[in-house]
N, C-alpha and C positions, 0 to 999 in steps of 0.2 A: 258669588261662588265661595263657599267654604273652602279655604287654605289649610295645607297641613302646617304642626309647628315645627321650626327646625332647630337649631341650637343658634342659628344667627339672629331669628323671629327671637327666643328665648330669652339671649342674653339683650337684644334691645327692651323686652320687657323689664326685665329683674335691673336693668339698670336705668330705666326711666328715657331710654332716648328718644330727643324730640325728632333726629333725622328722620325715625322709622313713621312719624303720624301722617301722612301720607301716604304711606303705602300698605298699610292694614290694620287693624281694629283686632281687639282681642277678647273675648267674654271668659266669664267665669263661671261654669257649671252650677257652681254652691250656692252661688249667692246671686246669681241671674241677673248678672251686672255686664256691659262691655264697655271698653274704657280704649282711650288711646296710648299707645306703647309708653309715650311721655307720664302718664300718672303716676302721682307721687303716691297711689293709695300701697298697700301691702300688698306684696308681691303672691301671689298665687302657687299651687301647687301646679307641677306640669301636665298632670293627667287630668285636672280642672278644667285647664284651656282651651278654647277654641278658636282659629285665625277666622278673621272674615276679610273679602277685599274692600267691603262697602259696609258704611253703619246700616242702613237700610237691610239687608242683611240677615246683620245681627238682628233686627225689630222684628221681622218677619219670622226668626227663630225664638222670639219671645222674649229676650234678652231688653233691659230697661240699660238707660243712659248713663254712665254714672255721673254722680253730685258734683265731683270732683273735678275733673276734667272735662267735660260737657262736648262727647265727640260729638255729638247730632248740631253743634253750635247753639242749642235750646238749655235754659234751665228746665231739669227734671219739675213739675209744679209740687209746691209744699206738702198740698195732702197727698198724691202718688208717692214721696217719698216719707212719708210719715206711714205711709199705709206699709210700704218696703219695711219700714222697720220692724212695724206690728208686726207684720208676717214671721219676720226671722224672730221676735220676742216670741212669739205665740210658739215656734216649733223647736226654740233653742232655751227656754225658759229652767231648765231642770241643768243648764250649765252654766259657771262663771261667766255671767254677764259683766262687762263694766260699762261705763260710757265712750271711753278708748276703743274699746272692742266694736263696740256697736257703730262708733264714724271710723272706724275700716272696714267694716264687713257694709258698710253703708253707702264707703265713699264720700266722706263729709268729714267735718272739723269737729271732734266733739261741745264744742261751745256753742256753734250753730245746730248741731243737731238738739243738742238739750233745750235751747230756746224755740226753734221751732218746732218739736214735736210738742211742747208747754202751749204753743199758744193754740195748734190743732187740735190736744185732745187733754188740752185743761188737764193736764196729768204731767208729771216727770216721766223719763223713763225709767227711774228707776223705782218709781212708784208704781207704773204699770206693770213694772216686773213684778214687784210683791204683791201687786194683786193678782196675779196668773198666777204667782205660787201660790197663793193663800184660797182661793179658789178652786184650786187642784186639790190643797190636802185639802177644804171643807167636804168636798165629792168623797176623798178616799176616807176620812175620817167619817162619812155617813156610809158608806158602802161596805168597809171592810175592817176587820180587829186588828190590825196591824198594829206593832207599836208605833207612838208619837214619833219616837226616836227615827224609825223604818222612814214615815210617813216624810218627817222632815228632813229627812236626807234625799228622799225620791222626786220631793219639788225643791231639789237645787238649793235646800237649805241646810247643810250640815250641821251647824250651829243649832243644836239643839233648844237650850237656855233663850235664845234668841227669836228662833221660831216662836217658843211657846209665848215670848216677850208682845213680839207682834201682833200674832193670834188676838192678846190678849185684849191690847191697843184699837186692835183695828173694830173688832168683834164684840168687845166688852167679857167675854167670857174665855176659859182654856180650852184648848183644843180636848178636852178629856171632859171639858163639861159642854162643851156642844157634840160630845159624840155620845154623851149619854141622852141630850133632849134627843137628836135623831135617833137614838135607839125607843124613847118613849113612845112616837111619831108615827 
């Protein structure tokens, strides 16, 4: 049964108390995580929340375990939470990523999460970040005259000089001479 949150639910969240992990479970909207009142992860917004009395619960409400405090008593397995991450790279990619950012929104330690996303998908994350942006502007760089400038600020790369840097790196070519072969094309 879904609980409402009250200010006493609240403040045992936002302060990590362990008294409350017995008596209800908490998820997070944004990030599809529920976690026990005890977790150390970042505190949540209030209108994010939701009580449940039972983890079970939460699962039936879609809600995944989190990394960090392991209310189901189960670790999350490696790829489910490497897949977690993907998901949130894939649809938060055009904003300041860090690796800090990413084991909070994750529920994990960033140390463990950059070694174990490394050995699931043979990538960094912040490597698969730059290729989600880079891939983005390839699309928008075939698609449409936008300036570079536009283009690299739209996948999360403000850093103009830097974008074209990468582009350059990654592609062998600048992003102004692979949008003229896709204009040949």
């Amino acid at each position: 049964m879904e609980l409402g949150i009250t200010e006493e639910r609240w403040q045992a969240i936002i302060n990590n108390d362990a008294t409350y992990d017995q008596q209800f479970f908490y998820a997070v909207k944004t990030t599809g995580i529920f976690c026990r009142p005890s977790c150390k992860s970042k505190p949540p917004r209030w209108g994010n929340v939701r009580i449940f009395e039972q983890a079970s619960e939460a699962i039936r409400e879609e809600f995944r375990p989190c990394k960090r405090c392991k209310p189901t008593g189960q670790r999350l397995p490696d790829r489910e939470w490497v897949a977690q991450m993907t998901q949130y790279i894939d649809a938060h990619y055009t904003e300041k990523l860090s690796l800090a950012h990413l084991a909070d929104m994750c529920h994990g330690s960033p140390y463990h999460l950059h070694r174990t996303f490394k050995r699931i998908k043979e990538m960094t994350p912040v490597a698969y970040i730059q290729q989600k942006r880079l891939d983005k502007a390839k699309e928008l760089l075939a698609q449409s005259n936008k300036p570079i400038a536009a283009i690299s600020t739209e996948v999360g790369m403000p850093n103009t000089p830097y974008f074209i840097t990468l582009f350059k790196k990654t592609t062998g070519i600048t992003p102004s001479e692979y949008r003229q072969l896709h204009l040949k094309q």
